[in-house]
N, C-alpha and C positions, 0 to 999 in steps of 0.2 A: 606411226608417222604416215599422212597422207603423201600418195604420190605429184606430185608436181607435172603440169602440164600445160600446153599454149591455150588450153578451154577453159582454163581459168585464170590468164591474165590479160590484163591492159596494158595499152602501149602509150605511153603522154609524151606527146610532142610537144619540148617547152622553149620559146625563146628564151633571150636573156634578160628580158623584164619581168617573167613570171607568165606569160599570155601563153598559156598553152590548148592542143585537141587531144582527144583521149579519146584512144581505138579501139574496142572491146574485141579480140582476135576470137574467131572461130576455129579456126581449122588451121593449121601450115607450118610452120618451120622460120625460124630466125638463129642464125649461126655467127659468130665470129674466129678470124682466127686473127692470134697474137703471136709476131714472129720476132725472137730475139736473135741478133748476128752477134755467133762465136767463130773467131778465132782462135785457132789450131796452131803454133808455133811449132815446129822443129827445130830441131839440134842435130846436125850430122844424121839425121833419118829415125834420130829419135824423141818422141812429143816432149817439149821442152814445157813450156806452160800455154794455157789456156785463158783469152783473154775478150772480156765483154763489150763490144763496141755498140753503136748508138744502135737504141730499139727502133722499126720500121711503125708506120703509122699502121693501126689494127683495123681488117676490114672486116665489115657487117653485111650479111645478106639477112632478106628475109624475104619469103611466098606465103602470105595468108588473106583469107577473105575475114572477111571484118562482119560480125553481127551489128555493131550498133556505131556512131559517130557522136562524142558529145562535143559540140564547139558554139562558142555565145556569138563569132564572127564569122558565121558563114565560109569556110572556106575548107576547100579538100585537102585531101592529104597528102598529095603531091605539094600543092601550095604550103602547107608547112613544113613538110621536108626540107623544101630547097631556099626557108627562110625569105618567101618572096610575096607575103602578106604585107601591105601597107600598114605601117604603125608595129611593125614586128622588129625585133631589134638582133643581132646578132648574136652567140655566143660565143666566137670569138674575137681577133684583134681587130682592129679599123683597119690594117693593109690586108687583111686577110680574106677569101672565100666566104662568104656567108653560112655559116654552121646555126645547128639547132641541138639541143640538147634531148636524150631519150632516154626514158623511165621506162622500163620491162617490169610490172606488178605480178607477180604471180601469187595468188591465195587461194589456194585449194580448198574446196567443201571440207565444211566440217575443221578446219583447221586454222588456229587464229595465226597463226607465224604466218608471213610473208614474207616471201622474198623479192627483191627487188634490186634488179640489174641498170646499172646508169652505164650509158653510154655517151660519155662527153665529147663536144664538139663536132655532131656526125653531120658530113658534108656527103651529099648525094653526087655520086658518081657515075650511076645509069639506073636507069629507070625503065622499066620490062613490064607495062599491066597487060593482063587479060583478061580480056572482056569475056570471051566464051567460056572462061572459067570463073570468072569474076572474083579475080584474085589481085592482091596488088602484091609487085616485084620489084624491089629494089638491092642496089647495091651501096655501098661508101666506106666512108674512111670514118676514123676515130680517134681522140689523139688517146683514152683511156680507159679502160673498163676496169667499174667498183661493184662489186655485190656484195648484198650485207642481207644475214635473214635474222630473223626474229625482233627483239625488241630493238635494237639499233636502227631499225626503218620505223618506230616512230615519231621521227621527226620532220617537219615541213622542207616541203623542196622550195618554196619560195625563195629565193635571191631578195637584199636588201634591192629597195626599190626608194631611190633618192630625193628627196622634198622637192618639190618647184619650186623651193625659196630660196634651194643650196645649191651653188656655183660648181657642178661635177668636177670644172676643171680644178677653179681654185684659184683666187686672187690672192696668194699669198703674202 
């Protein structure tokens, strides 16, 4: 099995029509962590039962310089970060912050499996570039993270994308 590493994935920045930029990573580091709240009950000073209360939202960092940029609408990667592309549409709800969806591709040389890490809903929370280093630095939120390797990532990330002829909302 080949080793897995940031020099051979891509990072696809997708709204939720499908319009995405896909960041070919060099060099850097993408992290998350995922924090579940337990509750610890006691009984007279001794652990009574243990109890799982609501999950916190998972947050993403990442530091890397980017070798290549592929996007058909001109626009940076800041600018699709924070879903703030004219004609770009949300991936999450109408009252909600602006979120975009991320694909983590990784395919190592020589190895046909892939894996690929979706980090749904990531809302940009700070933003850190360096120029002297020419790195891009961010931070955010996520409501979820899926990884799947092998054959189960052959399937299209595409989102159903709705007719101009058909009524979203719905004249029932």
């Amino acid at each position: 099995m080949s080793r897995r590493g940031l020099r051979d994935a891509v990072l696809t920045i997708q709204d939720g029509f499908g319009q995405s930029v896909a960041v070919k990573i060099g060099k850097g580091t993408i992290s998350w962590t995922e924090k579940r709240n337990i509750e610890y009950i006691r009984n007279r000073g001794n652990l009574y039962c243990v109890k799982q209360l609501k999950d916190d939202a998972t947050e993403v960092q990442f530091s890397f310089r980017w070798e290549w940029l592929s996007n058909i609408t001109g626009v940076s990667i800041y600018e699709a970060l924070t879903c703030s592309i004219e004609g770009w549409q949300t991936t999450g709800g109408f009252c909600e912050p602006p979120a975009v969806d991320l694909y983590l591709t990784i395919t190592p040389k020589n190895c046909e499996e892939s894996e690929i890490i979706v980090f749904n809903e990531f809302r940009l929370t700070l933003r850190n570039p360096s120029i002297r280093e020419g790195q891009i630095r961010a931070r955010g939120t996520v409501t979820s993270v899926i990884s799947t390797i092998g054959e189960s990532t052959k399937w299209s990330w595409t989102p159903f994308i709705p007719n101009q002829n058909i009524n979203v909302l719905g004249d029932f």
